[in-house]
ZAGU-139557 format. One line per 8 residues: number of its first residue (from 1); their letters; for each residue x, y, z of C-alpha. Coordinates in pm, whole numbers. Example, Ala and Ser with C-alpha at 12.3 -4.5 7.8 and 13.67 -1.06 7.14 Angstrom:
1> AS> 1230/-450/780 ~ 1367/-106/714
//
This chain:
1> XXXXXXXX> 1088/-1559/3860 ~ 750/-1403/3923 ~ 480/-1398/4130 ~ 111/-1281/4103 ~ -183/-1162/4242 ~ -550/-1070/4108 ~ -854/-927/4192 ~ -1211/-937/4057
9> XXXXXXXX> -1514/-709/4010 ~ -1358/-365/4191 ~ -1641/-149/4197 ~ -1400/107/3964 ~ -1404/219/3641 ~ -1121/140/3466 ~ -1063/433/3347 ~ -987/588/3718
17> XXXXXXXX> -779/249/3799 ~ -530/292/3550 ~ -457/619/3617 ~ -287/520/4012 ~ -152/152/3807 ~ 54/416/3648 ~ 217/573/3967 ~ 354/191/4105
25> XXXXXXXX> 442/54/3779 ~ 801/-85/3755 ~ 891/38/4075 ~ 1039/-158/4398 ~ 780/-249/4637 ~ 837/-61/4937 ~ 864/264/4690 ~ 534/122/4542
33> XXXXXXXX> 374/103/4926 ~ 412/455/4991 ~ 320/599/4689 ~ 2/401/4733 ~ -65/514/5123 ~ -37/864/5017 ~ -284/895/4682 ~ -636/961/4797
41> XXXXXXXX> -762/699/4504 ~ -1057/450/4604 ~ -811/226/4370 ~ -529/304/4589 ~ -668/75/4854 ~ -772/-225/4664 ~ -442/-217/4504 ~ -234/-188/4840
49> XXXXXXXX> -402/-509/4970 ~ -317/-632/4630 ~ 28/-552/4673 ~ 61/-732/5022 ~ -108/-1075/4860 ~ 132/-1113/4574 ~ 475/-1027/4821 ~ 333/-1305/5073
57> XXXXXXXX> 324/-1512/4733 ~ 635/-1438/4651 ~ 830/-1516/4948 ~ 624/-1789/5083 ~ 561/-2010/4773 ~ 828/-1940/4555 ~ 1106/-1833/4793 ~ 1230/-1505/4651
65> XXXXXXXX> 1347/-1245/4886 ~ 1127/-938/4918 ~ 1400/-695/4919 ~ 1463/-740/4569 ~ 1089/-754/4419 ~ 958/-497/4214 ~ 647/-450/4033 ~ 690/-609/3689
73> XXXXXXXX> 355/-553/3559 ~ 1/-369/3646 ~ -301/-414/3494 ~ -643/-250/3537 ~ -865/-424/3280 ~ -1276/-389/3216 ~ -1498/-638/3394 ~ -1909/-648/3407
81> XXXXXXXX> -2101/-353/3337 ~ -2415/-327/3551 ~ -2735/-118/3369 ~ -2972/113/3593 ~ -3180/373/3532 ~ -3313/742/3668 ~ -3612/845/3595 ~ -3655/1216/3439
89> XXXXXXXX> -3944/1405/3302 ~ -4240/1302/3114 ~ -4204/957/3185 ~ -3818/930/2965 ~ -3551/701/3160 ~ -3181/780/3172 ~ -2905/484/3195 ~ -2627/471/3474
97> XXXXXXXX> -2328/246/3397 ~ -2201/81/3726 ~ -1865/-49/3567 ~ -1584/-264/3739 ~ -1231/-339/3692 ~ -1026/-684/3728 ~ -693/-576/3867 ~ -370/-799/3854
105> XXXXXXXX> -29/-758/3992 ~ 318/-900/3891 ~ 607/-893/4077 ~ 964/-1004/3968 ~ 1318/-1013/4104 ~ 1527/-1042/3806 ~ 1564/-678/3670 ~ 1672/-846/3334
113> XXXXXXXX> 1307/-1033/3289 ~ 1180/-835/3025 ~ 1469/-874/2802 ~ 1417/-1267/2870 ~ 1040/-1260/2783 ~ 1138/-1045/2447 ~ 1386/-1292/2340 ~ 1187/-1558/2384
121> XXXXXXXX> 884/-1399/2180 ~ 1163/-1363/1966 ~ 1261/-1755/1923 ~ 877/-1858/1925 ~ 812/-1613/1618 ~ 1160/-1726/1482 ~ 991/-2111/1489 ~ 655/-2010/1388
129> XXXXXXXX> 797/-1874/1057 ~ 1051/-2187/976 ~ 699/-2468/1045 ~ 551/-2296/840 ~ 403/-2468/561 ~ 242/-2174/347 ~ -36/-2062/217 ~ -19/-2143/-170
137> XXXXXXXX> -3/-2485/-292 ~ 330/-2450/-424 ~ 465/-2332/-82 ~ 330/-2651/66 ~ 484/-2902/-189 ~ 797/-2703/-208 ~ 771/-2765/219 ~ 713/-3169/205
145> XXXXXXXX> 1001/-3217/-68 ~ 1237/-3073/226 ~ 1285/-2716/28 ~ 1243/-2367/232 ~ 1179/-2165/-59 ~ 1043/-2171/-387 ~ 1202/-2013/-670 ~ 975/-1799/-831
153> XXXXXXXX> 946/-1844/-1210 ~ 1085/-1545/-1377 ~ 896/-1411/-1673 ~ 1064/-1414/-2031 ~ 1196/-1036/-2061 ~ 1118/-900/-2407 ~ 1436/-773/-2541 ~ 1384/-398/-2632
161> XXXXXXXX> 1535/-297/-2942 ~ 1834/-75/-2888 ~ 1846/291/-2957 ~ 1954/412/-3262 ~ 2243/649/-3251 ~ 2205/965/-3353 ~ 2469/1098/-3645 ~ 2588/1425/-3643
169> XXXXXXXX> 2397/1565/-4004 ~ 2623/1773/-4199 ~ 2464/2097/-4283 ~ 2446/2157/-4659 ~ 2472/2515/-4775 ~ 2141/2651/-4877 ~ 2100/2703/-5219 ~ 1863/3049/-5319
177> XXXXXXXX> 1571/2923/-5557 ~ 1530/3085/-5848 ~ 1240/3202/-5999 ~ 1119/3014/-6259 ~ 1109/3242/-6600 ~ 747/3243/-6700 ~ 700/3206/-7139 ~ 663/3583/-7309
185> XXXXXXXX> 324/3670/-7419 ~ 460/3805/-7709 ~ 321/3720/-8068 ~ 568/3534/-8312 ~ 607/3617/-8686 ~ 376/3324/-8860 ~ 565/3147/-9144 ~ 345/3178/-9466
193> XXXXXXXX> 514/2877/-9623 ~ 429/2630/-9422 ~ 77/2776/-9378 ~ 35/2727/-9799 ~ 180/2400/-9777 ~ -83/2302/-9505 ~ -397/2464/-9704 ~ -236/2288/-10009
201> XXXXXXXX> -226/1916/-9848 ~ -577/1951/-9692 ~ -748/2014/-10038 ~ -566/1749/-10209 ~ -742/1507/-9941 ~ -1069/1643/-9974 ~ -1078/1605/-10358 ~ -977/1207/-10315
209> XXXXXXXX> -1264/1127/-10086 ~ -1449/1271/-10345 ~ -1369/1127/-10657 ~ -1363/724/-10499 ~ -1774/817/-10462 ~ -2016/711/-10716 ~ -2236/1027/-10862 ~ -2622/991/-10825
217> XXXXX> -2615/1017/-11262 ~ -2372/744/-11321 ~ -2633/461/-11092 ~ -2930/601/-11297 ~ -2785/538/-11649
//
């Protein structure tokens, strides 16, 4: 079980009040008293009549026994920030924070309570996540028809063609080019035979073509 106290508007930064939160937190009470009696903190006395408030809550409205309290949680956070100003030379203005702190004390006398509040983040996460009716419209009709997932449509994979394997080439055995034989420049004997006969056949054509056309005398007689 716990019990708390809080305070308003301390005339602290917060800064300076967390540092003596610090010194009593998770400690048992009468350790926290002493520690707080002996810091010379301007925080150190708010938070000591703090400290008294939430043990008479403890005892007197929820009936726990002060022996076993001990402070389960301390908390120095940022309240109003009053704006003055100084006046410096040539007529310029500088501004002065005046911040305060609201201070709150837990106390607790089950040593196991944290591990109780974790688990039961736990469970409220836990049912968060199974009412949960999505984001995406398929999430939320897949939710109404009573299904907790959907099954995600899986794409059409496009069959690679396979490797070929490699055959071990047989070497052949290199084979030395030859060099072509280029033709000899040298000069044949000519055949005077068939050079006659060629001279021979040539003028028997000639003398044809000439004897089929008609003379210039013969048209005239």
């Amino acid at each position: 079980m716990q019990a708390k106290a809080s305070q308003a508007n301390i005339h602290v930064s917060p800064r300076k009040a967390k540092l003596v939160c610090d010194l009593i937190k998770n400690r048992p009470v009468t350790e926290a008293l002493t520690i707080l009696e002996n810091t010379h903190k301007k925080t150190a006395i708010f938070l000591k009549k703090l400290l008294h408030q939430a043990i008479a809550n403890a005892t007197n409205n929820h009936a726990m026994q002060a022996d076993k309290l001990y402070v389960y949680t301390v908390v120095a956070n940022q309240g109003s920030t009053l704006k003055r100003t100084m006046p410096r030379a040539k007529g310029s203005a500088d501004l002065i924070r005046k911040r305060h702190t609201h201070l709150k004390i837990v106390l607790s006398d089950d040593q196991n309570e944290r591990k109780k509040e974790i688990d039961a983040i736990k469970k409220r996460i836990k049912k968060r996540a199974t009412n949960n009716k999505g984001y995406s419209a398929k999430q939320r009709a897949a939710n109404e028809k009573g299904l907790k997932t959907v099954e995600k449509t899986k794409k059409a994979k496009v069959s690679k063609p396979e490797p070929k394997k490699e055959v071990a080439k047989v070497s052949k055995p290199v084979s030395k080019v030859q060099p072509k034989k280029e033709p000899s420049k040298e000069t044949k004997p000519v055949n005077n035979a068939k050079v006659k006969s060629s001279v021979s056949n040539k003028s028997k054509i000639t003398s044809k073509s000439t004897s089929k056309k008609p003379t210039s005398s013969t048209k005239a007689k």
